[in-house]
SEVO-340324 format. One record per residue (C-alpha): residue number from 0; residue in one letter; x, y, z. Coordinates in nm, 2 decimals, always signed. Layout:
N
{resi:NUM | resn:a | xx:X | yy:Y | zz:Z}
...
END
This chain:
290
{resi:0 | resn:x | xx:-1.67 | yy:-3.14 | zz:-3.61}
{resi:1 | resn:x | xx:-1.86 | yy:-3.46 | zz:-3.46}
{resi:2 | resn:x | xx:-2.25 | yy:-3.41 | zz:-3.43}
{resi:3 | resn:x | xx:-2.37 | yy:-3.45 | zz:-3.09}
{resi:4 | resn:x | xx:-2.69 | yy:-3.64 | zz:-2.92}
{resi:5 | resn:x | xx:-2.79 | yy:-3.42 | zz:-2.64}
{resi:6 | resn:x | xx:-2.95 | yy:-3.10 | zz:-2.61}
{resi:7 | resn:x | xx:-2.72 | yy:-3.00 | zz:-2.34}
{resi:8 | resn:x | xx:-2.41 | yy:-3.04 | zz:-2.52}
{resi:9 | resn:x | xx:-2.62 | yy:-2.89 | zz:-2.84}
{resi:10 | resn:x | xx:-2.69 | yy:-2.56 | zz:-2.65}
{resi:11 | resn:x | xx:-2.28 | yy:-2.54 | zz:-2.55}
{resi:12 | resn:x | xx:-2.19 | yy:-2.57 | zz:-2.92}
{resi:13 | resn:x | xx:-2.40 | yy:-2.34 | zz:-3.03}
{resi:14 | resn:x | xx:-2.31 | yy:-2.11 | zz:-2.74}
{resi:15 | resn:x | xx:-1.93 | yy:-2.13 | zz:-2.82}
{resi:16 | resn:x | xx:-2.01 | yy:-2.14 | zz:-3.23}
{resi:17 | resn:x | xx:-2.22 | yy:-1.79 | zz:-3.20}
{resi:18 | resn:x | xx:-1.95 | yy:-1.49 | zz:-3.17}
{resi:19 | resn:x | xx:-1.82 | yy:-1.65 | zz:-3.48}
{resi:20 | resn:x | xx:-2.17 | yy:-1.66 | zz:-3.69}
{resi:21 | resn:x | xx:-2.31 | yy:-1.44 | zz:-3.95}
{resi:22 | resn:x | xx:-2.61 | yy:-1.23 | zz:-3.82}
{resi:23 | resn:x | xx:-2.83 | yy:-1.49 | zz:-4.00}
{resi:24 | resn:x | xx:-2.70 | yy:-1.77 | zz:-3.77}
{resi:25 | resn:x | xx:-2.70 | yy:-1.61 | zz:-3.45}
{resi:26 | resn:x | xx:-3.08 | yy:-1.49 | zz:-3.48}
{resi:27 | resn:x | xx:-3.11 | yy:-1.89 | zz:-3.59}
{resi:28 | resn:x | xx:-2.94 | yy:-1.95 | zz:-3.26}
{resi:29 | resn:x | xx:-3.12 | yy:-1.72 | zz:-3.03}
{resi:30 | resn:x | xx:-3.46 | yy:-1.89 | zz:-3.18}
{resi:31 | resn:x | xx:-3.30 | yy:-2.20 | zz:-3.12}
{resi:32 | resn:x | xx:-3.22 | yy:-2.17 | zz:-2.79}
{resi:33 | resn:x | xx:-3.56 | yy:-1.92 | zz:-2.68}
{resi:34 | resn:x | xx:-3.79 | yy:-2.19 | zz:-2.85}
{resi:35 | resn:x | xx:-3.65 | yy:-2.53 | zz:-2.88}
{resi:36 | resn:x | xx:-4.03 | yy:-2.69 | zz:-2.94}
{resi:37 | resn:x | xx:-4.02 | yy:-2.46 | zz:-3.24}
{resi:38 | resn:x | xx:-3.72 | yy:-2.69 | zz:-3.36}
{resi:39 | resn:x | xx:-3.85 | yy:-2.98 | zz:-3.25}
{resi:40 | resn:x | xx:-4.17 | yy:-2.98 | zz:-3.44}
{resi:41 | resn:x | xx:-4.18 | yy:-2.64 | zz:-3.74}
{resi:42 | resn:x | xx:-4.06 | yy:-2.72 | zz:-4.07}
{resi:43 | resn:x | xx:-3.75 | yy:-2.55 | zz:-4.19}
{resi:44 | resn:x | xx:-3.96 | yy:-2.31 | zz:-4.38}
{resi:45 | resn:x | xx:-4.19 | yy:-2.21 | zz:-4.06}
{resi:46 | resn:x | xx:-3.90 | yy:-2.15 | zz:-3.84}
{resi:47 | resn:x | xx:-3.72 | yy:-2.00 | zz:-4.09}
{resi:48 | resn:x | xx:-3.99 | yy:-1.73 | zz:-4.09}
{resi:49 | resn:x | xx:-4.00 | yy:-1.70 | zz:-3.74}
{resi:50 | resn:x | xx:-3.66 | yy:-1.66 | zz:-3.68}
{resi:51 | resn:x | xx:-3.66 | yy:-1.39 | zz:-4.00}
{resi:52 | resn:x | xx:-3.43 | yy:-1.55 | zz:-4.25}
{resi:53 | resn:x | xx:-3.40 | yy:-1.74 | zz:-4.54}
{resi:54 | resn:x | xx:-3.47 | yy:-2.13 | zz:-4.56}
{resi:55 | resn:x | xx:-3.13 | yy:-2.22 | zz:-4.65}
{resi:56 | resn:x | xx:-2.98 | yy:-2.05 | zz:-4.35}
{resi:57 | resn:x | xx:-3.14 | yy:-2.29 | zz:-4.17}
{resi:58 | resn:x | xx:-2.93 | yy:-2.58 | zz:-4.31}
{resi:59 | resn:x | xx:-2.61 | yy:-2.36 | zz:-4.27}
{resi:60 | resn:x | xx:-2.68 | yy:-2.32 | zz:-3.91}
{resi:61 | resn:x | xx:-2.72 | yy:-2.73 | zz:-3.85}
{resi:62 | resn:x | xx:-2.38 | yy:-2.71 | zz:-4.08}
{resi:63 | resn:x | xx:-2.21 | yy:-2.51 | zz:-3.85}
{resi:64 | resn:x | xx:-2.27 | yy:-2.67 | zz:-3.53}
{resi:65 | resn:x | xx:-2.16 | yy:-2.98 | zz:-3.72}
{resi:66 | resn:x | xx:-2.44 | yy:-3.20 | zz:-3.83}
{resi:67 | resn:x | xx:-2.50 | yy:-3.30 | zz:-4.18}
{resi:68 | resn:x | xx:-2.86 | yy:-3.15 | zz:-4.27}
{resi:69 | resn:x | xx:-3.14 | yy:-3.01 | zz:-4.04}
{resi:70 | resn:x | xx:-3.33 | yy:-3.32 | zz:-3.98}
{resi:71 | resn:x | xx:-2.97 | yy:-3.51 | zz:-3.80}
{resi:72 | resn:x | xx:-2.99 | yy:-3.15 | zz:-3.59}
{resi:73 | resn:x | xx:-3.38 | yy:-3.18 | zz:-3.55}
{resi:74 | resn:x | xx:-3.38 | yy:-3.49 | zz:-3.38}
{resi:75 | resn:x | xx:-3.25 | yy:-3.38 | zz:-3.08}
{resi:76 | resn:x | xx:-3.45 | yy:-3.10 | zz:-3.00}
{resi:77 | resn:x | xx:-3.72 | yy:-3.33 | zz:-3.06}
{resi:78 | resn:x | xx:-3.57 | yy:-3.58 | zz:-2.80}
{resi:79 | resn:x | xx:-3.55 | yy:-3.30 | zz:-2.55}
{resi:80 | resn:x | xx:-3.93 | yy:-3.23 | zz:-2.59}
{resi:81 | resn:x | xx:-4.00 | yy:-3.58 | zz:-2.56}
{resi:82 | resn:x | xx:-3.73 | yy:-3.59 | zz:-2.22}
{resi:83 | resn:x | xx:-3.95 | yy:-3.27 | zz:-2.07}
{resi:84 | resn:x | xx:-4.21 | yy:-3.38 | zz:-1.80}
{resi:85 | resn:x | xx:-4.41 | yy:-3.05 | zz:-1.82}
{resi:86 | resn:x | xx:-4.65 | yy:-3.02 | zz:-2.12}
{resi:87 | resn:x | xx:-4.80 | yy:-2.67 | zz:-2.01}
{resi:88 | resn:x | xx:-4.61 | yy:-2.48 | zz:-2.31}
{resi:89 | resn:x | xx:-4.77 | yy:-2.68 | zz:-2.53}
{resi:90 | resn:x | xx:-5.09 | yy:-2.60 | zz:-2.37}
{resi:91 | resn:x | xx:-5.03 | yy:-2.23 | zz:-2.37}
{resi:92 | resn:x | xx:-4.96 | yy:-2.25 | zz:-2.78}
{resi:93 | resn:x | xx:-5.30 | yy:-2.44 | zz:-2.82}
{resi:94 | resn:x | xx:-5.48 | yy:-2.20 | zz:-2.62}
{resi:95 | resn:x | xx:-5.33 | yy:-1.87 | zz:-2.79}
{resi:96 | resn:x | xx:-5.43 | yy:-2.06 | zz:-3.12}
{resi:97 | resn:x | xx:-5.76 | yy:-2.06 | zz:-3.02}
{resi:98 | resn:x | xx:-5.81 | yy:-1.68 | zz:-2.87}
{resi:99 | resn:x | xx:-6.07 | yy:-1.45 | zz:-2.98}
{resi:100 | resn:x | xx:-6.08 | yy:-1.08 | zz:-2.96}
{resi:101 | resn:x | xx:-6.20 | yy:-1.12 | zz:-2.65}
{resi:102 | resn:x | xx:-5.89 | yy:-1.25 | zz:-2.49}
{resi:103 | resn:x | xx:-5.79 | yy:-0.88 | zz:-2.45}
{resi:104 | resn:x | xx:-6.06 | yy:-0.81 | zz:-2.14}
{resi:105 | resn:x | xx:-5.88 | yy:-0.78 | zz:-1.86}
{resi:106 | resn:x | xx:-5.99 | yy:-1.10 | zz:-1.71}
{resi:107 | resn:x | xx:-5.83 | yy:-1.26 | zz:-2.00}
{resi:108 | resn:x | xx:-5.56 | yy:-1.07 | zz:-2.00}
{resi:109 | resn:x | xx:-5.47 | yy:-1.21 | zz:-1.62}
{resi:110 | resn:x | xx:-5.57 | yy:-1.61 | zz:-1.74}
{resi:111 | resn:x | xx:-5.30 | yy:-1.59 | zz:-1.98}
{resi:112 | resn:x | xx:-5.06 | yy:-1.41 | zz:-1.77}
{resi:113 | resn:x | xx:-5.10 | yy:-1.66 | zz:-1.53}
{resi:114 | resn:x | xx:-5.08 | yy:-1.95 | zz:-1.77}
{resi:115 | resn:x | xx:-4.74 | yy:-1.79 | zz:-1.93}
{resi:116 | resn:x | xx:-4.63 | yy:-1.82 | zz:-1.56}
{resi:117 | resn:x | xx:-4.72 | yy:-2.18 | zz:-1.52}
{resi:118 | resn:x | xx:-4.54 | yy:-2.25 | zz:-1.81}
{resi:119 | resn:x | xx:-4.23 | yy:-2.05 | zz:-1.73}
{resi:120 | resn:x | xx:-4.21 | yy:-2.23 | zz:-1.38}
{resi:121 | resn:x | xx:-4.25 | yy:-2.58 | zz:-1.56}
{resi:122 | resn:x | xx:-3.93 | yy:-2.49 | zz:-1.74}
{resi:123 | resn:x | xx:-3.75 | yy:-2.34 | zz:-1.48}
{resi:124 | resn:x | xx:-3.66 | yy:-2.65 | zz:-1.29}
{resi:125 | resn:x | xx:-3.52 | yy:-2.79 | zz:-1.64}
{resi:126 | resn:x | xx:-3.31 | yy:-2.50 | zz:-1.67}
{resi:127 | resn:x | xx:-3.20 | yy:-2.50 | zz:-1.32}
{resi:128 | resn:x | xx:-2.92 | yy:-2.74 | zz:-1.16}
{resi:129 | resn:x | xx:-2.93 | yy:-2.89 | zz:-0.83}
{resi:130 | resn:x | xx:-2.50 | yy:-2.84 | zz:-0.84}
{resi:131 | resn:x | xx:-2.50 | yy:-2.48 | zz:-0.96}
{resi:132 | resn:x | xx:-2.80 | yy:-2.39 | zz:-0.67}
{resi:133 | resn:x | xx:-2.54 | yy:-2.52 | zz:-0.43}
{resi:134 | resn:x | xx:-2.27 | yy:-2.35 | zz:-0.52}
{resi:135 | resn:x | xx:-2.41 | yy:-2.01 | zz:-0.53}
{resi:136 | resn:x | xx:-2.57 | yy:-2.10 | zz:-0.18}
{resi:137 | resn:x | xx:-2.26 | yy:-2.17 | zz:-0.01}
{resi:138 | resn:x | xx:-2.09 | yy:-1.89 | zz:-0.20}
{resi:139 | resn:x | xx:-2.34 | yy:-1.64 | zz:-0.04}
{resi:140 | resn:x | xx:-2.34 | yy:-1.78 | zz:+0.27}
{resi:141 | resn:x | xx:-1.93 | yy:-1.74 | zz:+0.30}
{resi:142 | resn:x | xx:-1.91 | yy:-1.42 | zz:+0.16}
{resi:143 | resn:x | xx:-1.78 | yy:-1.13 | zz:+0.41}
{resi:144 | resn:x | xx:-2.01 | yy:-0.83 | zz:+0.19}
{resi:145 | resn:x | xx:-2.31 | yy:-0.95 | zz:-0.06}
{resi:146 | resn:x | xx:-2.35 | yy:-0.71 | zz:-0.36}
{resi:147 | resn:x | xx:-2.63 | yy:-0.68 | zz:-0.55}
{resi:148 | resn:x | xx:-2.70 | yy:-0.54 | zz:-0.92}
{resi:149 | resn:x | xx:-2.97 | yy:-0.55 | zz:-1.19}
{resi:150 | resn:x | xx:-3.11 | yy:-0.21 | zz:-1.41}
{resi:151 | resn:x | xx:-3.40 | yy:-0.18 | zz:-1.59}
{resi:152 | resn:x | xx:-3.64 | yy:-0.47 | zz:-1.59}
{resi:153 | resn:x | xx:-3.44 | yy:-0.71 | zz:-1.39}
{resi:154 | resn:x | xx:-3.43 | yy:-0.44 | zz:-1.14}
{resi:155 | resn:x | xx:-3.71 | yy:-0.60 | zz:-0.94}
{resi:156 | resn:x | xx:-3.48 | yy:-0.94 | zz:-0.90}
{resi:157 | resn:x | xx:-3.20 | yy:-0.70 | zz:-0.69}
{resi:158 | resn:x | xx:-3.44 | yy:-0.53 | zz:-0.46}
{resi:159 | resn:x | xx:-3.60 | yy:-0.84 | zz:-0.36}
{resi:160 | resn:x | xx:-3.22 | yy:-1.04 | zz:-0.36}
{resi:161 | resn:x | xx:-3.11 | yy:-0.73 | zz:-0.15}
{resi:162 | resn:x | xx:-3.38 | yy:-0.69 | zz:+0.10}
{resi:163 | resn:x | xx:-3.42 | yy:-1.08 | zz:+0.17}
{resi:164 | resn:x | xx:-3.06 | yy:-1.17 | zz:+0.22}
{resi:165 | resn:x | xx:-3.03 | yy:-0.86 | zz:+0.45}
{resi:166 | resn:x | xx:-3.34 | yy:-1.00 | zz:+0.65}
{resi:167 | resn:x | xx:-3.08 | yy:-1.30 | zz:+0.70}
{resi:168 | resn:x | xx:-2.85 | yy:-1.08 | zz:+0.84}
{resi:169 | resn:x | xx:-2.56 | yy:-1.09 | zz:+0.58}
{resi:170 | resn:x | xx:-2.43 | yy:-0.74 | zz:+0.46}
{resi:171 | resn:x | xx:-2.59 | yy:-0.68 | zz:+0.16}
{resi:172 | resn:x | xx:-2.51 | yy:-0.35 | zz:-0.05}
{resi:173 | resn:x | xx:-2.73 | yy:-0.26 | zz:-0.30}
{resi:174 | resn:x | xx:-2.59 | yy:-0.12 | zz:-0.59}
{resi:175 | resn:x | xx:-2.89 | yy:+0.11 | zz:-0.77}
{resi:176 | resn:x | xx:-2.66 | yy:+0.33 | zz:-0.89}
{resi:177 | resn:x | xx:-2.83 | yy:+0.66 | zz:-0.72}
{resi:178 | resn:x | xx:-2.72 | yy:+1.01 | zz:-0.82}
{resi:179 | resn:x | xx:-2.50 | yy:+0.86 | zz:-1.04}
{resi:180 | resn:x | xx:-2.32 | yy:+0.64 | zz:-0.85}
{resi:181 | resn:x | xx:-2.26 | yy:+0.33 | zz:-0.96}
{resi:182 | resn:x | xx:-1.87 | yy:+0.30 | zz:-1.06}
{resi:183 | resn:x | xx:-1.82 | yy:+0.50 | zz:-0.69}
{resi:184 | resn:x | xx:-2.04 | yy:+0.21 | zz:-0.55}
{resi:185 | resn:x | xx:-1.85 | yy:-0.09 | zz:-0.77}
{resi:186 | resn:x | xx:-1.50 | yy:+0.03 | zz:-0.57}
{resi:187 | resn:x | xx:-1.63 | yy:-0.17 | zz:-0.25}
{resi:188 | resn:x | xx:-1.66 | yy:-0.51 | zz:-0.40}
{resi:189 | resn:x | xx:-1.34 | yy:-0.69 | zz:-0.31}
{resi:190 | resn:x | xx:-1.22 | yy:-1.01 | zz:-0.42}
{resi:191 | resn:x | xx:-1.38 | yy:-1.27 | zz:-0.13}
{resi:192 | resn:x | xx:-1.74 | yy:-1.07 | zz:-0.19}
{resi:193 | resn:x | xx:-2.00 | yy:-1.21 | zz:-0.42}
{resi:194 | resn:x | xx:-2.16 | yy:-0.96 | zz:-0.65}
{resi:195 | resn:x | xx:-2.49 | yy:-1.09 | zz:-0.79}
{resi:196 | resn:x | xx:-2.60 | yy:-0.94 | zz:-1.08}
{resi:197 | resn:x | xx:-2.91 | yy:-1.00 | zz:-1.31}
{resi:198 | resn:x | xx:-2.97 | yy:-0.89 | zz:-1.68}
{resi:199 | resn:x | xx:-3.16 | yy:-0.99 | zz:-2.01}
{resi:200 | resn:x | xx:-3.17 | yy:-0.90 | zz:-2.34}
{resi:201 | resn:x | xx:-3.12 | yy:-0.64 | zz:-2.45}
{resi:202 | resn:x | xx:-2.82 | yy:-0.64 | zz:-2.15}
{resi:203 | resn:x | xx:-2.75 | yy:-0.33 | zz:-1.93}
{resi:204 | resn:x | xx:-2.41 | yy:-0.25 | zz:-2.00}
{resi:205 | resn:x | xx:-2.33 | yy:-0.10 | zz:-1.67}
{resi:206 | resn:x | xx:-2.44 | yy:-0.44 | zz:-1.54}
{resi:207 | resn:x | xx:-2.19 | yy:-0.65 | zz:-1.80}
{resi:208 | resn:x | xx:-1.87 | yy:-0.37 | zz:-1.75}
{resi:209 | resn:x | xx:-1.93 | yy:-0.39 | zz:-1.35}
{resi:210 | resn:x | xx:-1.95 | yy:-0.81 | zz:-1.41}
{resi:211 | resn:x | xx:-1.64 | yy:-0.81 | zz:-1.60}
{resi:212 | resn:x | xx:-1.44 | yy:-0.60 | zz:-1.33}
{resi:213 | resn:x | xx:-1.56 | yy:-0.80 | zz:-1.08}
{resi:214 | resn:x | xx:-1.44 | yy:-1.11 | zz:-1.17}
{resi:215 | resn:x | xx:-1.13 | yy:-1.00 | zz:-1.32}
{resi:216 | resn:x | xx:-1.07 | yy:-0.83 | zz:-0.96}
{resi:217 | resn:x | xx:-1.11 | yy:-1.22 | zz:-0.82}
{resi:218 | resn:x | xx:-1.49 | yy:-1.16 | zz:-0.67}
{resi:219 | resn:x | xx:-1.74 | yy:-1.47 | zz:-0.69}
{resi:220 | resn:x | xx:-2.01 | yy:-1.33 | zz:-0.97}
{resi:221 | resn:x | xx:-2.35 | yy:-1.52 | zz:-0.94}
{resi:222 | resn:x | xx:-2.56 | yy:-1.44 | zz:-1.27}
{resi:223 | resn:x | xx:-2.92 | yy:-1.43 | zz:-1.34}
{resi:224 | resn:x | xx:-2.95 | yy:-1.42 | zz:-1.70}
{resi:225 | resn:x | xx:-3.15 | yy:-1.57 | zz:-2.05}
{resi:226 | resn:x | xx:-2.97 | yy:-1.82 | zz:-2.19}
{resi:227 | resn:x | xx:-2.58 | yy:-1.96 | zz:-2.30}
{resi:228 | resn:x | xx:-2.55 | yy:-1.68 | zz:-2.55}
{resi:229 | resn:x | xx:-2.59 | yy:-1.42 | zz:-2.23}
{resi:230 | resn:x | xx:-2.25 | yy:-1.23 | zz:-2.27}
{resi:231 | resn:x | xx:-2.27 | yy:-1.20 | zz:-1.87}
{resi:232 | resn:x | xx:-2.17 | yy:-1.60 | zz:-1.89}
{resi:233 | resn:x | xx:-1.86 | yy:-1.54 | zz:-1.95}
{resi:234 | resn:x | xx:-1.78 | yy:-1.36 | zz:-1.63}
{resi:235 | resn:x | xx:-1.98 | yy:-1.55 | zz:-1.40}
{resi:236 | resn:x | xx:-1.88 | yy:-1.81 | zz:-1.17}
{resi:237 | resn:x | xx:-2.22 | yy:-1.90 | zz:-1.13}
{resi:238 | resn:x | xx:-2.52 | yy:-1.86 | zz:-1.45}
{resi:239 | resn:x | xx:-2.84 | yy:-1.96 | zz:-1.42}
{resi:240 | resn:x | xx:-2.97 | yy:-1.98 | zz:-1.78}
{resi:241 | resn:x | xx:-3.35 | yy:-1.95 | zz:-1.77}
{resi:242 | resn:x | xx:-3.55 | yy:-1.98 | zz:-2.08}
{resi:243 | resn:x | xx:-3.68 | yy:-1.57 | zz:-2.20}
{resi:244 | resn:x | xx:-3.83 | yy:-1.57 | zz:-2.46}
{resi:245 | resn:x | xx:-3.69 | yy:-1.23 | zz:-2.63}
{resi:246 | resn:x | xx:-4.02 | yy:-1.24 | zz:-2.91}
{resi:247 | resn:x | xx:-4.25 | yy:-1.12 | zz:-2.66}
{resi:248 | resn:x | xx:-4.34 | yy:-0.80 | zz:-2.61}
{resi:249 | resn:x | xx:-4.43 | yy:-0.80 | zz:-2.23}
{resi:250 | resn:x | xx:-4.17 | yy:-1.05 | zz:-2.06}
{resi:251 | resn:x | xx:-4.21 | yy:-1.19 | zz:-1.75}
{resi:252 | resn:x | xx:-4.00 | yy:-1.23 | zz:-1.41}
{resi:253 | resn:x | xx:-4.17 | yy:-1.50 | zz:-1.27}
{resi:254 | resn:x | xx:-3.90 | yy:-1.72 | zz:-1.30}
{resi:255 | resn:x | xx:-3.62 | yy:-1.49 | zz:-1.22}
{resi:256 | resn:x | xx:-3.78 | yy:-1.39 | zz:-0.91}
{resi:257 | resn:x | xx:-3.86 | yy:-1.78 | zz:-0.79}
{resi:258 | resn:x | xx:-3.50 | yy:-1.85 | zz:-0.84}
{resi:259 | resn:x | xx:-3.40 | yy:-1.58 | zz:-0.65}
{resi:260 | resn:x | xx:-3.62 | yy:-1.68 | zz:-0.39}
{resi:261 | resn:x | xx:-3.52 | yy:-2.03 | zz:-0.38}
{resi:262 | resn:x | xx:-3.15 | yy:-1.90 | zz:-0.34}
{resi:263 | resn:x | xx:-3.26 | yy:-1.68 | zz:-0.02}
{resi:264 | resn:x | xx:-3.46 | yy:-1.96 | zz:+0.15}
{resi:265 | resn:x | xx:-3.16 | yy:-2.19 | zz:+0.07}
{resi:266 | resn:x | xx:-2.89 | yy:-1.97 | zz:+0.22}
{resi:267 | resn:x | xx:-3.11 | yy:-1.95 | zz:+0.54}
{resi:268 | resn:x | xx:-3.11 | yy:-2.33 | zz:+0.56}
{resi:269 | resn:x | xx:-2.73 | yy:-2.34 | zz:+0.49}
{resi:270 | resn:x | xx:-2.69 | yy:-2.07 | zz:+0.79}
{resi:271 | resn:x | xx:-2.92 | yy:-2.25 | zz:+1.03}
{resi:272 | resn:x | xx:-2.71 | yy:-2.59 | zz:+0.95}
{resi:273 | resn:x | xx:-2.42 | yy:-2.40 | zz:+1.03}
{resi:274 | resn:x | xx:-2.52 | yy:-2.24 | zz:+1.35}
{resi:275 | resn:x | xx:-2.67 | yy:-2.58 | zz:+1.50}
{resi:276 | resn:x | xx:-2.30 | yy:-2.76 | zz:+1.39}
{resi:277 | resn:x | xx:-2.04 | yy:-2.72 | zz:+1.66}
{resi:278 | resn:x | xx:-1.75 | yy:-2.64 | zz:+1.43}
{resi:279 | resn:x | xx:-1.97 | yy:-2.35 | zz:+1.25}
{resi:280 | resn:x | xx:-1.82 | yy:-2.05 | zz:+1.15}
{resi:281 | resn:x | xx:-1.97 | yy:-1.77 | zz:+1.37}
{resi:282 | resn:x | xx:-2.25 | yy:-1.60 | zz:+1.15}
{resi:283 | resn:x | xx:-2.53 | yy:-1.40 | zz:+1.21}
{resi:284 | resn:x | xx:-2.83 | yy:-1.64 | zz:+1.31}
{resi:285 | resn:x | xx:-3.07 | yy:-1.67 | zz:+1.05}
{resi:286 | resn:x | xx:-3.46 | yy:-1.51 | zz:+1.13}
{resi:287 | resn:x | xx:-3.75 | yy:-1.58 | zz:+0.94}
{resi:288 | resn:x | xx:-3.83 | yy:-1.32 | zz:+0.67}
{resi:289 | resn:x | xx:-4.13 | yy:-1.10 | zz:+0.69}
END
């Protein structure tokens, strides 16, 4: 196995090396990939407390994703930092480091909410690519029936995803699974409709099973998820991988809801486009949300 140069290509190695790892290597690679700045700059013995395992596991992790020693894997999560144009989650670490007991009023408590979510948004357009935006756009836009699906904490993303796109006029379904529900509700989505779905860690399985069936039934699946090692990835013809941090105890959706946003606003553009062009497809104008 050839070692590789980018952090890119390193995050789809490590995606496609993790089913196969011990349980020591894939908490290595879930670090990895949840906090690359940790690689870039921690010695092997700090992150190898961090991530909860032994020092040596750390040079069997750069082994397995085929580089020679830590420091050739090193090097290109310190490249990536040095690639980034945000420096607000390096801020936010300096600032935690320097918290007093204090920090818990609430006042304190909101500054560095607000700070996380600065941060967060700085990473989300790295995360985030302009191609994948326009596919899911014009996927959405084309679809005949819009289905929408998230539990627990992502639940937020599918109310919002749901009520905008149906202030756009497109029939949207959402799928919340009332009374008990849900697989009754799944038998509607038909191949030519897009189900999108969000989830984290630790993954809804209802949300992962009705993914699966979904594609495998031929229907577009646009995901909302954490990261490469997301197993909704594997049935989605669409992932956005944005960077949740799994160590925290309060995690945020921020992010997950600006994207989600930024895929409603888009779709109304696409629509207007289409309605103003002579050779549109007829579909329901697009009004301004409320």
């Amino acid at each position: 196995m050839d070692p590789i140069a980018t952090y890119e290509q390193l995050k789809n190695r490590i995606a496609q090396a993790y089913p196969g790892m011990s349980k020591q290597l894939q908490r290595i690679a879930r670090h990895a990939l949840e906090r690359p700045d940790d690689l870039a700059l921690g010695t092997v013995a700090a992150i190898a407390e961090a991530a909860e395992v032994q020092p040596s596991a750390m040079i069997r992790f750069a082994n397995a994703v085929g580089y020679g020693g830590f420091s050739e894997m090193q090097q290109v999560f310190r490249g990536h930092l040095v690639e980034r144009s945000s420096s607000y989650r390096e801020r936010i670490v300096e600032m935690r480091r320097k918290q007093t007991n204090g920090a818990r009023a609430p006042g304190s408590v909101l500054h560095q909410l607000a700070m996380d979510s600065v941060g967060e948004l700085g990473q989300l357009e790295e995360m985030i690519h302009e191609a994948d935006l326009t596919q899911a756009v014009k996927l959405i836009a084309s679809a005949p029936h819009i289905h929408v699906l998230a539990q627990r904490r992502a639940f937020p993303v599918a109310g919002y995803l749901a009520y905008a796109l149906s202030q756009l006029e497109l029939r949207t379904h959402l799928l919340d699974g009332a009374g008990g529900m849900l697989r009754e509700s799944l038998r509607a989505v038909a191949p030519g409709d897009v189900l999108l779905v969000a989830s984290f860690r630790n993954y809804s399985p209802e949300v992962l099973d009705a993914a699966q069936a979904a594609s495998e039934r031929g229907t577009a699946v646009i995901a909302i998820t954490d990261g490469p090692l997301s197993p909704l990835k594997a049935s989605a013809t669409v992932c956005f991988e944005l960077a949740d941090d799994s160590s925290k105890p309060f995690r945020s959706l921020v992010a997950p809801l600006c994207l989600a946003q930024a895929l409603v606003v888009s779709t109304g553009h696409l629509l207007a486009e289409q309605a103003s062009h002579p050779r549109a497809r007829k579909t329901p104008a697009a009004k301004k949300l409320s």
